[in-house]
NUROVEX-270952 format. One record per residue (C-alpha): residue number from 1; x, y, z. Coordinates in nm, 4 decimals. Layout:
BEGIN
+-----+----------+----------+----------+
! num !     east !    north !       up !
+-----+----------+----------+----------+
! NUM !        X !        Y !        Z !
...
+-----+----------+----------+----------+
***
This chain:
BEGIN
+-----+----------+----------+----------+
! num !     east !    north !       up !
+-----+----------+----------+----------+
!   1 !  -1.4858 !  -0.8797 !   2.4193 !
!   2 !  -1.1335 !  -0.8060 !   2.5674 !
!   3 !  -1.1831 !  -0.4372 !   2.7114 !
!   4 !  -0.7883 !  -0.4611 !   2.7927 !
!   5 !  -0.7772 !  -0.4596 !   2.3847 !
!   6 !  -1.0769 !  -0.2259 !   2.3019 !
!   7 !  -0.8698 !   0.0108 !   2.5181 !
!   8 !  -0.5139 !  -0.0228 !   2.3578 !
!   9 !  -0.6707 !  -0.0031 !   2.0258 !
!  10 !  -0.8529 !   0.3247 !   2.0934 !
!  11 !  -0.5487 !   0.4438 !   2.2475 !
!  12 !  -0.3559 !   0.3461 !   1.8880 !
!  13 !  -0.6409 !   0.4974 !   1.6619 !
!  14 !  -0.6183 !   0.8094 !   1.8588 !
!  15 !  -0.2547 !   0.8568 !   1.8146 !
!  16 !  -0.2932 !   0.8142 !   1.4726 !
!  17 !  -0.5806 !   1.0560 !   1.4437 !
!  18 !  -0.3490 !   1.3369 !   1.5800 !
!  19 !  -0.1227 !   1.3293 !   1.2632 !
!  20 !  -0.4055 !   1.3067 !   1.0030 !
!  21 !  -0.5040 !   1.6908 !   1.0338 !
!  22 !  -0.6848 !   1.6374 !   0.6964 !
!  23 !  -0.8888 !   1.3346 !   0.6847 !
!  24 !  -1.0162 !   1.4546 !   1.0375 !
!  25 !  -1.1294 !   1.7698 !   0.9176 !
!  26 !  -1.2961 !   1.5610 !   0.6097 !
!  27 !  -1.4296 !   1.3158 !   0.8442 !
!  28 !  -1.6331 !   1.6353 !   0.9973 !
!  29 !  -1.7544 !   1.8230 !   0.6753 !
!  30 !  -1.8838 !   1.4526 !   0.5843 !
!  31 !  -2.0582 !   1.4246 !   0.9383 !
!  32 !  -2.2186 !   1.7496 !   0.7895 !
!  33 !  -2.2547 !   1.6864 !   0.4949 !
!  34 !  -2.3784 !   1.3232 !   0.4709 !
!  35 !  -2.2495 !   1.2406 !   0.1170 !
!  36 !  -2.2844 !   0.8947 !   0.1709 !
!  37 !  -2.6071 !   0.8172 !   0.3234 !
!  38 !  -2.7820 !   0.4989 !   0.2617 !
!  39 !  -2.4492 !   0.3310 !   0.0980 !
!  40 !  -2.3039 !   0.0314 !   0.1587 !
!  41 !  -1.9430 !  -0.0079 !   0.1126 !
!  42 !  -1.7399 !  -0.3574 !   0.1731 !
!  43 !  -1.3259 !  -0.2828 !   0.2068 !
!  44 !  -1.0308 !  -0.4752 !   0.1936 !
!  45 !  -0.7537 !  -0.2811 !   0.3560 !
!  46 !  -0.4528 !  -0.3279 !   0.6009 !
!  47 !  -0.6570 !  -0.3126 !   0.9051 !
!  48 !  -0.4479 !  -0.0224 !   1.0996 !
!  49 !  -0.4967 !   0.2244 !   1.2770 !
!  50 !  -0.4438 !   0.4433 !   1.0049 !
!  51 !  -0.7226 !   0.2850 !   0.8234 !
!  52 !  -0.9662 !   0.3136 !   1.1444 !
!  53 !  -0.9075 !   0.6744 !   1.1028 !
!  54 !  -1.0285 !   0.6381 !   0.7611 !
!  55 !  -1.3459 !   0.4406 !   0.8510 !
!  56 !  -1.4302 !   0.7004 !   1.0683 !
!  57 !  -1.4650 !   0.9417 !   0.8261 !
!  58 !  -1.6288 !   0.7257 !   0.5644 !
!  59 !  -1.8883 !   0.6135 !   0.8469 !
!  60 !  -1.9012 !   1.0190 !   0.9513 !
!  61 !  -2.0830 !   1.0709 !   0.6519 !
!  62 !  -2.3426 !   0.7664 !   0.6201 !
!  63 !  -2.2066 !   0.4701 !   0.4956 !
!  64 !  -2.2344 !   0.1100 !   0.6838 !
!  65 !  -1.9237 !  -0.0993 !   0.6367 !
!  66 !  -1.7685 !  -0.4259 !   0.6387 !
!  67 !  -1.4043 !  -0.4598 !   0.6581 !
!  68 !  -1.1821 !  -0.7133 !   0.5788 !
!  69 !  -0.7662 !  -0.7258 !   0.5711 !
!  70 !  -0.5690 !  -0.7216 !   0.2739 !
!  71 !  -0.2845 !  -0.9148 !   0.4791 !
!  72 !  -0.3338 !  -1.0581 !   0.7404 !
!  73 !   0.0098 !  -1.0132 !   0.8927 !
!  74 !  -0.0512 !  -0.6252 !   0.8906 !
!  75 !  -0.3822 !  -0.6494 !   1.0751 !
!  76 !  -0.3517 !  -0.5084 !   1.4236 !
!  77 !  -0.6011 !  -0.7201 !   1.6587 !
!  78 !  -0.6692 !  -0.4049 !   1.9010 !
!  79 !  -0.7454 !  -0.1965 !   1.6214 !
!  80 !  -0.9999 !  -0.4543 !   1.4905 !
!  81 !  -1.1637 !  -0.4937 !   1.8236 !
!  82 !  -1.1843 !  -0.1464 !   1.8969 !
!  83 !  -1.3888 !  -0.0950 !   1.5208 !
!  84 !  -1.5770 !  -0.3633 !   1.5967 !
!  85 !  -1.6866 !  -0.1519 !   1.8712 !
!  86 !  -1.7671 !   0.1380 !   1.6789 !
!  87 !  -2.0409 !  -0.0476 !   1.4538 !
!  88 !  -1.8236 !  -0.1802 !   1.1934 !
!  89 !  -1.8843 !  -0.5312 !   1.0631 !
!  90 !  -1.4559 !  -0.6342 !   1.1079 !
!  91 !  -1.3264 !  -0.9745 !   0.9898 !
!  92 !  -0.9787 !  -0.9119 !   1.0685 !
!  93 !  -0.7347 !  -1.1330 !   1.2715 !
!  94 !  -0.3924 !  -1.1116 !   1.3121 !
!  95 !  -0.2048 !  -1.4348 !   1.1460 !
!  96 !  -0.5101 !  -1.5920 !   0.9460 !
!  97 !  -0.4419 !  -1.8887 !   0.6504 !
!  98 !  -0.5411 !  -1.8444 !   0.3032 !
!  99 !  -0.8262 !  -2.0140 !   0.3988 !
! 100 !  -0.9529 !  -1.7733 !   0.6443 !
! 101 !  -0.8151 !  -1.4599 !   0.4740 !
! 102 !  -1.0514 !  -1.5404 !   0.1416 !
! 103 !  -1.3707 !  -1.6510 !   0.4019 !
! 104 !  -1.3153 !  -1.2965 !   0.5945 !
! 105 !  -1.3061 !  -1.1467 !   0.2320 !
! 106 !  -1.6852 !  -1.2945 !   0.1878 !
! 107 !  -1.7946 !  -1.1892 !   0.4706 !
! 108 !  -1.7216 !  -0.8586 !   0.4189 !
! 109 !  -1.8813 !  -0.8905 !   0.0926 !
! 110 !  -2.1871 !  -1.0513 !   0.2920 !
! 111 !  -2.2939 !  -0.6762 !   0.3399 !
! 112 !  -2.4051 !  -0.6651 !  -0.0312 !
! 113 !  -2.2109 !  -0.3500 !  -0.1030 !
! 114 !  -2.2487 !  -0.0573 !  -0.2845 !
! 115 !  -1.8898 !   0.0277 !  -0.3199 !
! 116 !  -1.5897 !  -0.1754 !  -0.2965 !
! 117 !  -1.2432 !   0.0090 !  -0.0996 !
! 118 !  -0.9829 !  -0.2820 !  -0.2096 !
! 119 !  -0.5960 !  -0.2996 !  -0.1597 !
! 120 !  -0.4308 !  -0.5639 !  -0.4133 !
! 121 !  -0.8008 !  -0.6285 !  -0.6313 !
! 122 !  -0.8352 !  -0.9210 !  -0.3884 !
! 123 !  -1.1882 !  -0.8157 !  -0.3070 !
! 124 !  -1.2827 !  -0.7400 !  -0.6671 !
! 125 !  -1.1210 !  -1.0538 !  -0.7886 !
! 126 !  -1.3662 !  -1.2096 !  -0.5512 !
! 127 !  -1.6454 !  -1.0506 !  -0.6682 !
! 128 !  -1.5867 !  -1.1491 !  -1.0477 !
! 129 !  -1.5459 !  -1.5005 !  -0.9931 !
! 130 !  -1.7207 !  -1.6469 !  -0.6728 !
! 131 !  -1.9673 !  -1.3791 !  -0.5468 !
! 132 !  -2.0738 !  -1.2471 !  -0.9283 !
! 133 !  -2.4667 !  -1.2852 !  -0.7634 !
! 134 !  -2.3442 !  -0.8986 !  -0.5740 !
! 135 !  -2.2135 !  -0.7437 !  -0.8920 !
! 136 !  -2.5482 !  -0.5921 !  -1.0520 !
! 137 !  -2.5735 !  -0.4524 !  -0.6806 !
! 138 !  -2.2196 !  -0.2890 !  -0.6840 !
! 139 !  -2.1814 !   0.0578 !  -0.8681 !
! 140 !  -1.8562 !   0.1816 !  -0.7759 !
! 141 !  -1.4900 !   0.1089 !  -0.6123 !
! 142 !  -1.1568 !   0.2447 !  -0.5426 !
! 143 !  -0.8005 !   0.0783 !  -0.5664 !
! 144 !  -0.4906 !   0.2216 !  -0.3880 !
! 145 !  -0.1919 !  -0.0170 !  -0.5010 !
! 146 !   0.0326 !  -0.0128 !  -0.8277 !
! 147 !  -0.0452 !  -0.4178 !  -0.8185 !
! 148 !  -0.4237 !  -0.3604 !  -0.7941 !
! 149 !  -0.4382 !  -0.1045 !  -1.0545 !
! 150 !  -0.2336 !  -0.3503 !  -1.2679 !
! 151 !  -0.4981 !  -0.6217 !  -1.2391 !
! 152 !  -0.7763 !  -0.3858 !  -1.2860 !
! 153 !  -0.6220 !  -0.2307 !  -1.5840 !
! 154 !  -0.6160 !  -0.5857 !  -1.7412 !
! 155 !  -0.9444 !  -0.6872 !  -1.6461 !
! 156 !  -1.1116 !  -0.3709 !  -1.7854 !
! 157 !  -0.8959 !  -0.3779 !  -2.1160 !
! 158 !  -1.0724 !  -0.8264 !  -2.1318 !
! 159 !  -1.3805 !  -0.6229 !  -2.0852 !
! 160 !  -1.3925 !  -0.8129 !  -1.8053 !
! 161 !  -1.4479 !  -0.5753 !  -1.5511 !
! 162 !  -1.8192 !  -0.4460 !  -1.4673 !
! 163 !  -1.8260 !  -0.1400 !  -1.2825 !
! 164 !  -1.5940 !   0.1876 !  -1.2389 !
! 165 !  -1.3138 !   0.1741 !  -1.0225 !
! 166 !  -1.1051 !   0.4949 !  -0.9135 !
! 167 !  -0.6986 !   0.4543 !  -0.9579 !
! 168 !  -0.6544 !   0.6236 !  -0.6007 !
! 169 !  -0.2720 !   0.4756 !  -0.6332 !
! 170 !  -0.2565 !   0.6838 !  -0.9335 !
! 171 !  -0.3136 !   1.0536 !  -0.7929 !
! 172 !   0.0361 !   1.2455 !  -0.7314 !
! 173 !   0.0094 !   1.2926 !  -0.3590 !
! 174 !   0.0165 !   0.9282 !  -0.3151 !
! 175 !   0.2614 !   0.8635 !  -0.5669 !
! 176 !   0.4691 !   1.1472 !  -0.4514 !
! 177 !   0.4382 !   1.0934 !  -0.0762 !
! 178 !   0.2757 !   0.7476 !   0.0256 !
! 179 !   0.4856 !   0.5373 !  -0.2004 !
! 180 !   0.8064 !   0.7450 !  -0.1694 !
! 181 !   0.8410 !   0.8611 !   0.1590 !
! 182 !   0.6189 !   0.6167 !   0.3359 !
! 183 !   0.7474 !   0.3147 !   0.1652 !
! 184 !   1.0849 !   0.4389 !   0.1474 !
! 185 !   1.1063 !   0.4832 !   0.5667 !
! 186 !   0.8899 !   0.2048 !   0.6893 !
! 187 !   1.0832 !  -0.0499 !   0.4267 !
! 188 !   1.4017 !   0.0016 !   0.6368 !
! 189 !   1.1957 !   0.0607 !   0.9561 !
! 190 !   1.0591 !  -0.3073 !   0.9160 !
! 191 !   1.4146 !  -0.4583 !   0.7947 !
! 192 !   1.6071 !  -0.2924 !   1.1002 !
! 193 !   1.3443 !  -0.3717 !   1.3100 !
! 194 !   1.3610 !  -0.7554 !   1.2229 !
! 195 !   1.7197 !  -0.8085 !   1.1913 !
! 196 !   1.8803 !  -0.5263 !   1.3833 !
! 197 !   2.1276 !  -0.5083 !   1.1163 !
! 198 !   2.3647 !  -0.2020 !   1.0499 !
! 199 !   2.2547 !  -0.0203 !   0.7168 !
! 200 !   2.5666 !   0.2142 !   0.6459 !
! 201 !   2.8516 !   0.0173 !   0.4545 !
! 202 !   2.6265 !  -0.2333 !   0.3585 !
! 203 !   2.5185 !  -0.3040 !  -0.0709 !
! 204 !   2.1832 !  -0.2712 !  -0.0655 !
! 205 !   1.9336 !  -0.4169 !  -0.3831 !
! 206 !   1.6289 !  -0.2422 !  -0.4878 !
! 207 !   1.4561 !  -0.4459 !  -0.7252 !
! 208 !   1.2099 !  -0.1849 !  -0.8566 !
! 209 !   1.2670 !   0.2012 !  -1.0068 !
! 210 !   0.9308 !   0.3086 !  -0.9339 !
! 211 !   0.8225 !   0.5558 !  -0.6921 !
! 212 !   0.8672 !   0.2801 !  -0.4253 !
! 213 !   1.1817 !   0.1945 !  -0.4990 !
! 214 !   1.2861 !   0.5053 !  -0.5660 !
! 215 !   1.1457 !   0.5864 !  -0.2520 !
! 216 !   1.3748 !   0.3155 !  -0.0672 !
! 217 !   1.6833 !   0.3524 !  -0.2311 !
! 218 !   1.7322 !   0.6908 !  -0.1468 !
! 219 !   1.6442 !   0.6143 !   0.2774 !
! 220 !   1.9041 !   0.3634 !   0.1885 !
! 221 !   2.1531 !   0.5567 !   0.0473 !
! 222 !   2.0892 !   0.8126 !   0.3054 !
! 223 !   2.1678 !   0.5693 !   0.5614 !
! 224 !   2.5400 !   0.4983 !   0.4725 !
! 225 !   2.4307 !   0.1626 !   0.2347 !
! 226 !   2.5736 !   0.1218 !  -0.0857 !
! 227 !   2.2677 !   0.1141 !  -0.3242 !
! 228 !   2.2036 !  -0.1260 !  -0.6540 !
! 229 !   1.9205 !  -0.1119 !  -0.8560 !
! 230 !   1.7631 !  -0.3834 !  -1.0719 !
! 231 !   1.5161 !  -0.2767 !  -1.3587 !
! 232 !   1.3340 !  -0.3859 !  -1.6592 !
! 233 !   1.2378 !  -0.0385 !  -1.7991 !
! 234 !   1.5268 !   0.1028 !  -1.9846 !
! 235 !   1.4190 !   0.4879 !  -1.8617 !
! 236 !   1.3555 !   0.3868 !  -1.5147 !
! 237 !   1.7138 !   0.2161 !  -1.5166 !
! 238 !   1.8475 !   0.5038 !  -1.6910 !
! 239 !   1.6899 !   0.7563 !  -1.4509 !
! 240 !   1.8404 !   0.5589 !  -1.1834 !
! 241 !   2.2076 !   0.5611 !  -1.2726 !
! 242 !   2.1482 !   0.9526 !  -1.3718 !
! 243 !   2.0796 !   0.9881 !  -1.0107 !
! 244 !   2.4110 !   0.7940 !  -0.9061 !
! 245 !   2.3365 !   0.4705 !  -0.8040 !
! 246 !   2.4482 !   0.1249 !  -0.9618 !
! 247 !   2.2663 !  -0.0142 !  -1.1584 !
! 248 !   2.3162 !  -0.3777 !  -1.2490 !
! 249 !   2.1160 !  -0.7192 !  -1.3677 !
! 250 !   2.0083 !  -0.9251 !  -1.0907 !
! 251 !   2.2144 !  -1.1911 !  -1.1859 !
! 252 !   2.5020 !  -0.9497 !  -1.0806 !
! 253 !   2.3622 !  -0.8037 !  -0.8050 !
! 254 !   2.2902 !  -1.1361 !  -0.6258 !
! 255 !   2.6211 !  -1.1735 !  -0.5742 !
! 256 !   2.7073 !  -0.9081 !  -0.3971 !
! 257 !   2.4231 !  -0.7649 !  -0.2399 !
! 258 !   2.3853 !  -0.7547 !   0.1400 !
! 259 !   2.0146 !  -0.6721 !   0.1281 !
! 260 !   1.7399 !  -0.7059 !  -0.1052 !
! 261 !   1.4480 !  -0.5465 !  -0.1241 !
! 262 !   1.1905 !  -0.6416 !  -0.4098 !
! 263 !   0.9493 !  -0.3427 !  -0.4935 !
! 264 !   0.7657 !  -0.4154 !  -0.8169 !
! 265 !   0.4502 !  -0.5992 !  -0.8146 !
! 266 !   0.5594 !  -0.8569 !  -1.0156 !
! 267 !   0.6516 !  -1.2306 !  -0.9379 !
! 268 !   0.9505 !  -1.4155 !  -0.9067 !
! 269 !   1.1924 !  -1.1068 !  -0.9093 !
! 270 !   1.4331 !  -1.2879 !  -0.6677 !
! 271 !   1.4561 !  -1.6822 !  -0.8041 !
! 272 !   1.6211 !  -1.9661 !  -0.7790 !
! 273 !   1.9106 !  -1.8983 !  -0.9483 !
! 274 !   1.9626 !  -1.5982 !  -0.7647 !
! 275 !   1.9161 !  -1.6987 !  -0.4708 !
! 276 !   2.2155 !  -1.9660 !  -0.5022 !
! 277 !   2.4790 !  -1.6976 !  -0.5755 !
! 278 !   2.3888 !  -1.5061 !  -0.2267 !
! 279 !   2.6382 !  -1.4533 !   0.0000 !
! 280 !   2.5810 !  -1.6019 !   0.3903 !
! 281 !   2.3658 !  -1.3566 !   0.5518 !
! 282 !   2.1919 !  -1.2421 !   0.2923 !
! 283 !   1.8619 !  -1.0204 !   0.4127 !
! 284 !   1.5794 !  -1.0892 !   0.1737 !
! 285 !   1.2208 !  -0.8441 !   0.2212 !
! 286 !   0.9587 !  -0.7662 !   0.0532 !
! 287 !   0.8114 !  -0.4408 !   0.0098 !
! 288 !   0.5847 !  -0.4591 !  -0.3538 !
! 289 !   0.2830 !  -0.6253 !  -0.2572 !
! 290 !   0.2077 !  -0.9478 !  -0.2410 !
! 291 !   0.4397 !  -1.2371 !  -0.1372 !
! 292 !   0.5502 !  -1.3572 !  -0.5145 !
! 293 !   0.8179 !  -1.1491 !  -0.5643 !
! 294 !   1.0957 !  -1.3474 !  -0.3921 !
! 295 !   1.0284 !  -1.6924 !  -0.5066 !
! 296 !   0.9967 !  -1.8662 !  -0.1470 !
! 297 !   0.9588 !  -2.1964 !  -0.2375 !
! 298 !   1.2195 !  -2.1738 !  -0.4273 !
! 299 !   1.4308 !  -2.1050 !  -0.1457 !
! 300 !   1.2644 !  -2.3992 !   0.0578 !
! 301 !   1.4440 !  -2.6402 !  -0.2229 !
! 302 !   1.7194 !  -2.4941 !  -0.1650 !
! 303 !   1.7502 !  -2.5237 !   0.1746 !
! 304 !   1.8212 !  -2.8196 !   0.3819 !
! 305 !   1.7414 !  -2.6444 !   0.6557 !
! 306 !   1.4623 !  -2.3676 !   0.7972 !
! 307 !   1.4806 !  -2.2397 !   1.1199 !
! 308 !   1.1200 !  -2.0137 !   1.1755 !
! 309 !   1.1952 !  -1.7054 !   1.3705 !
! 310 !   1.5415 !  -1.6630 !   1.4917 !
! 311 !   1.4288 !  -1.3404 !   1.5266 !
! 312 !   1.0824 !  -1.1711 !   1.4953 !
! 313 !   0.9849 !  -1.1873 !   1.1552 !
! 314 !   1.2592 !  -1.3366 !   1.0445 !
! 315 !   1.3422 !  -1.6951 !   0.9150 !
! 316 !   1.6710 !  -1.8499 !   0.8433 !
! 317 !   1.7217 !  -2.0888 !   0.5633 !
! 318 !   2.0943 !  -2.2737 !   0.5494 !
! 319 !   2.1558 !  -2.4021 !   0.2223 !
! 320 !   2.3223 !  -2.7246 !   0.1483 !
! 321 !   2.7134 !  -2.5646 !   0.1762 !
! 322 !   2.6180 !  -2.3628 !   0.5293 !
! 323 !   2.4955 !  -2.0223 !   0.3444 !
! 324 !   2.2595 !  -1.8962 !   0.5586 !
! 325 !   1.9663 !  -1.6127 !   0.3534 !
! 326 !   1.7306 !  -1.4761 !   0.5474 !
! 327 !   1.4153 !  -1.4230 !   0.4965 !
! 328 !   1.1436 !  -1.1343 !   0.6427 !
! 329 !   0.7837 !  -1.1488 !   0.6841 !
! 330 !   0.7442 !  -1.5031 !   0.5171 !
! 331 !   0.8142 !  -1.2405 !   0.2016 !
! 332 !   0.4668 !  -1.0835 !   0.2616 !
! 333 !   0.4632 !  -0.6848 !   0.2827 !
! 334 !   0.7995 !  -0.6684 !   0.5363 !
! 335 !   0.6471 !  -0.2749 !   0.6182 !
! 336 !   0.3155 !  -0.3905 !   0.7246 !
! 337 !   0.4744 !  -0.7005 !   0.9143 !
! 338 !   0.7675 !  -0.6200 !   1.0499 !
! 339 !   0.6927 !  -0.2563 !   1.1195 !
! 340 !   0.3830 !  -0.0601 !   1.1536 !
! 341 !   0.3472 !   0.0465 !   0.7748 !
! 342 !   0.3003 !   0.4052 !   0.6672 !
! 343 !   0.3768 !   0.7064 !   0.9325 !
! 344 !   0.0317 !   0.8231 !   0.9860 !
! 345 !   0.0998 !   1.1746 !   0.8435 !
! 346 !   0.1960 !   1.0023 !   0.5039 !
! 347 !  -0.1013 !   0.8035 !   0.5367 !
! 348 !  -0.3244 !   1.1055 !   0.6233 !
! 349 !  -0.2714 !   1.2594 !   0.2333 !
! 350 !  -0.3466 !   0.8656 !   0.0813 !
! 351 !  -0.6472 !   0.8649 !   0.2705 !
! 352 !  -0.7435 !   1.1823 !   0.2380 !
! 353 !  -0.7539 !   1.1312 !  -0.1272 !
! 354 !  -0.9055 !   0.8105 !  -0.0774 !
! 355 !  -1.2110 !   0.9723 !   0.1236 !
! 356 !  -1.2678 !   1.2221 !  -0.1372 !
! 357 !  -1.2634 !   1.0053 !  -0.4326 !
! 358 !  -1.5391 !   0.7827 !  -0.2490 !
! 359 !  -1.7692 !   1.0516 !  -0.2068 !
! 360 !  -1.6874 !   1.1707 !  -0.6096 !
! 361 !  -1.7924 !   0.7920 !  -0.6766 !
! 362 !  -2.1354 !   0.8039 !  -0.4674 !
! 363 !  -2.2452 !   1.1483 !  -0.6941 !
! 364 !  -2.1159 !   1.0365 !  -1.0255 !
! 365 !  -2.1314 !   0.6215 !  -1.0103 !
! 366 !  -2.4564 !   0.5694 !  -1.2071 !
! 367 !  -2.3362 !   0.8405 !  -1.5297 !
! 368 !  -2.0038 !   0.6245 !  -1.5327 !
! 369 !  -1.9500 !   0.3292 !  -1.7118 !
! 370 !  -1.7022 !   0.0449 !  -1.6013 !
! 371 !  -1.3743 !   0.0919 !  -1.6335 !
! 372 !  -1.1033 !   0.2258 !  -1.4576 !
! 373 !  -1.0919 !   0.6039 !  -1.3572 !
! 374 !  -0.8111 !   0.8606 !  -1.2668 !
! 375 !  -0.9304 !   1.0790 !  -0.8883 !
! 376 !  -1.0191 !   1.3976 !  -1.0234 !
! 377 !  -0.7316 !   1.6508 !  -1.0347 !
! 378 !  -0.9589 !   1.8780 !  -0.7789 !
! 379 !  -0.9196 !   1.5808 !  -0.5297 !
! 380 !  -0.5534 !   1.5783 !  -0.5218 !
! 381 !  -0.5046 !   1.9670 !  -0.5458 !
! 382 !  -0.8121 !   1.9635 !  -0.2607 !
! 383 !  -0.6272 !   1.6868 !  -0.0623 !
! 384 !  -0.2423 !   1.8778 !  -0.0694 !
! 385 !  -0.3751 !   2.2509 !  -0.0255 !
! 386 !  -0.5752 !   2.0891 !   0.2813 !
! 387 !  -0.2010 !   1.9507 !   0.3906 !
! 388 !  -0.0246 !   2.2110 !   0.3586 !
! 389 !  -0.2988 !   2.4294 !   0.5389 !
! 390 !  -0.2769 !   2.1963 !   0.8396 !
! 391 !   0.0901 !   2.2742 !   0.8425 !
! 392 !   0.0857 !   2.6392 !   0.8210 !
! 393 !   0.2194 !   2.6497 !   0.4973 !
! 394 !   0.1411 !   2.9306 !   0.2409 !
! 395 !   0.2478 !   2.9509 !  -0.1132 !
! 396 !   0.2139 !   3.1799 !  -0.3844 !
! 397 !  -0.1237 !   3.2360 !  -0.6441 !
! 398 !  -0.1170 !   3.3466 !  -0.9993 !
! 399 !  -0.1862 !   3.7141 !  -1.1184 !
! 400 !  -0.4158 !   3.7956 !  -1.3655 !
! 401 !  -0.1568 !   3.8910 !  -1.6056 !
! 402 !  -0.0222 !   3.5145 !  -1.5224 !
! 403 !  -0.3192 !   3.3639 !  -1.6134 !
! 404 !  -0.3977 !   3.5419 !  -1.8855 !
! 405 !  -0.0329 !   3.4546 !  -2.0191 !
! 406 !  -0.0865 !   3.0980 !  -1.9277 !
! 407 !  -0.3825 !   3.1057 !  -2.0971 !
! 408 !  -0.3889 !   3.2752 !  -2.4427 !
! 409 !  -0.1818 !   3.2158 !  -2.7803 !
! 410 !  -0.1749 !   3.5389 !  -2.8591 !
! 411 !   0.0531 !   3.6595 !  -2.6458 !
! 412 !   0.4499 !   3.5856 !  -2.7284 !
! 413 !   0.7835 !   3.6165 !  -2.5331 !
+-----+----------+----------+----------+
***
């Protein structure tokens, strides 16, 4: 062991710790409370400090885990070292191939879990089609991205899926906060931090009306660029150019846009023929989930050219006329890669939520059949009053007139 890189990765999880107020204070009512004695639970998240913060808690209240990254270009080797020496089984390394990514996923899974913690369905995907020996053993999970709960969604509606799963994406805080405010600011922390470019002036692209995308076209927009949106959903779209910003195919967009940012967990949002009306310079990044959405090999035929890291995270492909596009984070999550993901105070609500909904699972796994769940509404209300709390923030309470009003037909205007 590298006590140089226990250290700095103590040092990062403790940093992190002091803006997540609330899963701290969870972590100790769990250390209390032991909800989740005797449980095994195998994860596959962006190993972070963030997410040590979270394993903390979880292992606060009784469970033994095994952790494995959900990108390996997110995974922060201090961090893993430093759980590692805090009794979690980590398979985690900075940089990995497919290869190793799917053998770390295994031996996570190795731990014959009780619960599954997953972040894309990777883990669970697993599970139903090379390790099916662990599912009569597995009771319970929880998901925390759109693209996940998209997956699940399909496999439970094939019947395919065989034990509950909790939508954590799905709760409001996380929608609300995580994936608007936390994708929204490290999305342009990772691009700026890669390319150094100049935001204000510039036409950005936000492929995606979501709450991500929402989420990064306003930072945008707030920054000085000039923002276009790309959609398929004809109220998203509409919403969008309610709101002010342009709103285009991305056949048009492609050829003006300085910047694009895909955020939709779907594939090949950004192809070929895109890609050959760019202007020189382009910036492509990723910020949906996995690294599909800009079609990269398309963009290898293209070029006849690559030149791997002219700056950090950041490759240069010059096509065949002297165009030069560049691409961030090999397309992967350019957030998690290029910057550090998440501000740990956004992060401190998602996990927060996360926590809670684990310890919902362990009491109520065996009375639920599979499928996918919503987190209680409790949770969430549990999770933000526990926020705002931390921040010394008050706010108001119905009346009994109110809730009687609220409440009962009866009464008219």
């Amino acid at each position: 062991m590298d006590s140089a890189l226990t250290a700095a990765g103590e040092r990062r999880i403790g940093w992190a710790a002091r803006a997540m107020p609330v899963l701290t204070a969870i972590g100790e009512r769990f250390a209390a409370e032991r909800p989740l004695d005797g449980l095994r639970i195998a994860a596959c998240l962006h190993v972070t400090a963030e997410t040590a913060v979270l394993m903390g808690a979880l292992r606060a209240g009784g469970a033994e885990i095994a952790l494995a990254a959900s990108n390996p270009l997110s995974t922060q080797d201090d961090v893993a070292q430093a759980l590692g020496e805090y009794g979690l089984r980590v398979h985690a390394l900075a940089g990995v191939d497919r290869q190793t990514y799917y053998r770390h996923i295994n031996q996570a899974l190795d731990i014959v879990p009780d619960l599954v913690l997953d972040d894309g369905c990777d883990l669970v995907n697993t599970l139903h089609t090379e390790r099916t020996e662990l599912l009569e053993k597995v009771s319970g999970g929880c998901e925390e991205t759109t693209t996940g709960i998209i997956r699940l969604r399909q496999m439970a509606a094939e019947r395919a899926l065989r034990f509950p799963v909790v939508a954590v994406n799905d709760t409001r805080t996380k929608r609300m906060f995580d994936n608007r405010y936390g994708t929204g600011q490290s999305t342009l922390d990772g691009i700026m931090r890669a390319t150094n470019t100049l935001l204000a002036g510039k036409v950005v692209v936000v492929a995606g009306f979501g709450f991500c995308g929402r989420g990064v076209a306003e930072r945008a927009r707030g920054l000085g660029a000039r923002v276009v949106v790309t959609e398929i959903d004809p109220v998203k779209a509409l919403d969008a150019s309610l709101q002010g910003y342009d709103v285009r195919t991305m056949a048009a967009a492609a050829r003006i846009g300085d910047v694009f940012v895909t955020v939709t967990g779907n594939r090949d949002v950004v192809r070929g023929e895109h890609l050959a009306e760019m202007k020189d310079g382009a910036i492509l990044a990723n910020a949906g989930h996995f690294d599909v959405e800009i079609d990269v090999r398309a963009l290898e035929d293209l070029a006849g050219e690559v030149r791997p890291g002219v700056r950090p995270n950041t490759d240069e492909y010059v096509l065949a006329d002297g165009r030069r596009l560049l691409l961030l984070a090999e397309g992967r999550l350019v957030n998690l890669t290029a910057a550090e993901g998440h501000p740990a105070a956004v992060m401190d609500m998602s996990f927060s939520a996360q926590a809670l909904a684990v310890a919902w699972l362990a009491r109520e796994r065996l009375r639920l059949e599979p499928g996918v769940y919503d987190v209680p509404e409790e949770v969430d209300v549990e999770v933000a009053r526990l926020k705002l709390a931390a921040a010394g923030i008050e706010v108001d309470h119905l009346t009994s007139q109110q809730e009687d009003y609220l409440h009962s037909w009866r009464l008219g205007s």
